[in-house]
C-alpha positions as CSV (number, residue, x, y, z in Angstrom):
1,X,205.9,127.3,195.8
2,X,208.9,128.0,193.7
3,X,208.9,126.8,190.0
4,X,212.0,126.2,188.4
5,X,212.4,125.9,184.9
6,X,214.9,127.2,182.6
7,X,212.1,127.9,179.6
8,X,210.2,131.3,180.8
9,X,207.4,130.4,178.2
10,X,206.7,127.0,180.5
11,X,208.2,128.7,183.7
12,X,205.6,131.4,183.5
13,X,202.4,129.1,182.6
14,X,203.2,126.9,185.6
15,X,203.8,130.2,188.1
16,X,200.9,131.8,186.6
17,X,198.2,128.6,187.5
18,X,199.4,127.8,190.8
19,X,198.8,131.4,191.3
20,X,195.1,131.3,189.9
21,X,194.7,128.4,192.6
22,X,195.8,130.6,195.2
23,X,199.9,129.6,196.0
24,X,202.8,132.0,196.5
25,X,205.2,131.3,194.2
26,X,208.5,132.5,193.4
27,X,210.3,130.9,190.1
28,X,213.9,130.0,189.5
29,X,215.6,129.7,186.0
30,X,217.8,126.5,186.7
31,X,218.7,124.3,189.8
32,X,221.6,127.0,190.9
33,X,218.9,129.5,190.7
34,X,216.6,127.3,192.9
35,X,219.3,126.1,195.2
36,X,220.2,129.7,196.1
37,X,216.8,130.5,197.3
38,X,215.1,127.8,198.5
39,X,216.2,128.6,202.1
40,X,214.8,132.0,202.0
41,X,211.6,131.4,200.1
42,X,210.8,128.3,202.5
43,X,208.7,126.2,199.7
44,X,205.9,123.4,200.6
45,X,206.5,122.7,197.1
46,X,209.0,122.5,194.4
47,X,208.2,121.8,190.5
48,X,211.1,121.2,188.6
49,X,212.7,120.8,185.1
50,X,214.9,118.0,184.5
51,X,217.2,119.0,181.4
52,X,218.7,122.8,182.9
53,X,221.9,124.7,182.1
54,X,224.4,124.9,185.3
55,X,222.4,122.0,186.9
56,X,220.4,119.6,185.9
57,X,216.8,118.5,187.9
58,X,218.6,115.4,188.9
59,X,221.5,117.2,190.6
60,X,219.2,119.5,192.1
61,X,216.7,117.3,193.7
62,X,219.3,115.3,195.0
63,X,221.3,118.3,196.8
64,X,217.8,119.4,197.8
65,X,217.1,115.8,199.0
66,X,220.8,115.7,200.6
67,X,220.4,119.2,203.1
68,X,218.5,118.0,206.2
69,X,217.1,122.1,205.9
70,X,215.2,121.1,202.4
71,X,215.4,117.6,202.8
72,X,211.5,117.4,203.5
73,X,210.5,119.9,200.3
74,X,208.4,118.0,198.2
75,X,209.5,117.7,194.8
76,X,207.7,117.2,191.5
77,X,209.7,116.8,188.3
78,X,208.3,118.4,185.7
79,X,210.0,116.9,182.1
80,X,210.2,115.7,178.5
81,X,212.2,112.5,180.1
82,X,209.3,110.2,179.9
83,X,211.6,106.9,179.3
84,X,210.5,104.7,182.7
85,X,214.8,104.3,183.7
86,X,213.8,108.5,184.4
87,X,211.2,107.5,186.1
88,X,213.2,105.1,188.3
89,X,216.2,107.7,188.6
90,X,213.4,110.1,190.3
91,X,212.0,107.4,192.5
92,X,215.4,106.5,194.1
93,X,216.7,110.5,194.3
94,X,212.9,110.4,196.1
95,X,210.8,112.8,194.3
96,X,207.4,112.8,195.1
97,X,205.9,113.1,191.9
98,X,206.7,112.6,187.9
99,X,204.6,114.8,185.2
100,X,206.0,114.6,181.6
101,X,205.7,116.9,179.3
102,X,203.5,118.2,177.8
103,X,201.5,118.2,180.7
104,X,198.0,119.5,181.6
105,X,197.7,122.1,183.8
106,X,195.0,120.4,186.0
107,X,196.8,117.2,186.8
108,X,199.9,119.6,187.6
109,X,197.3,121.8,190.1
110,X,196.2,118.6,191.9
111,X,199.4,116.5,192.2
112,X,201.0,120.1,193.8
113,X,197.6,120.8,196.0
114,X,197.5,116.7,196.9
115,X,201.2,117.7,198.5
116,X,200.7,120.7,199.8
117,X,197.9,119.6,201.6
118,X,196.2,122.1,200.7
119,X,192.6,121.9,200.1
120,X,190.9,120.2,196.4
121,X,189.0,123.2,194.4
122,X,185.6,123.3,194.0
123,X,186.4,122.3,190.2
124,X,188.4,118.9,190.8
């Protein structure tokens, strides 16, 4: 997993509850962050922040989306963008999944497990 999110408050609560649910993750505090080690830390999953210094989500998934090495990655925005032209912008970059903010924790553990494919907890 790598969770990137310029906002450690929100950075930390997403690391911290995919870890409770068992992931590795690493975090990243913008998209230049995440684009610089996504190769190394080889992610099943990404959960992104749309509004970023440096770059944004949407340039970031797209890059991601663009290199046939990350191309595959899959990618949930993770944003106070709730408007639906966001929502379309994410569906044609081709995220896999849209959570606004604020979002509960629980939905965000199952969309990331559902992609994974990792197994549902006991509690879902």
């Amino acid at each position: 997993m790598l969770v990137v999110d310029d906002d450690e408050v929100i950075r930390q609560l997403i690391a911290v509850n995919l870890t409770l649910e068992g992931f590795d993750v690493v975090t990243a505090v913008d998209g230049k962050d995440c684009l610089d080690k996504v190769t190394e830390v080889g992610p099943d999953v990404i959960t992104l922040d749309v509004m970023m210094p440096r770059l944004d989500g949407w340039v970031t998934a797209t890059a991601l989306r663009r290199n046939p090495e990350t191309a595959r990655i899959k990618v949930v925005l993770i944003t106070a963008r709730a408007q639906e032209d966001d929502r379309d912008r994410g569906r044609e970059i081709g995220v896999d999944a849209y959570l606004t903010k604020p979002f509960d924790p629980a939905e965000m553990i199952r969309v990331v497990r559902e992609l994974a494919g990792a197994p549902s907890s006991a509690f879902d």
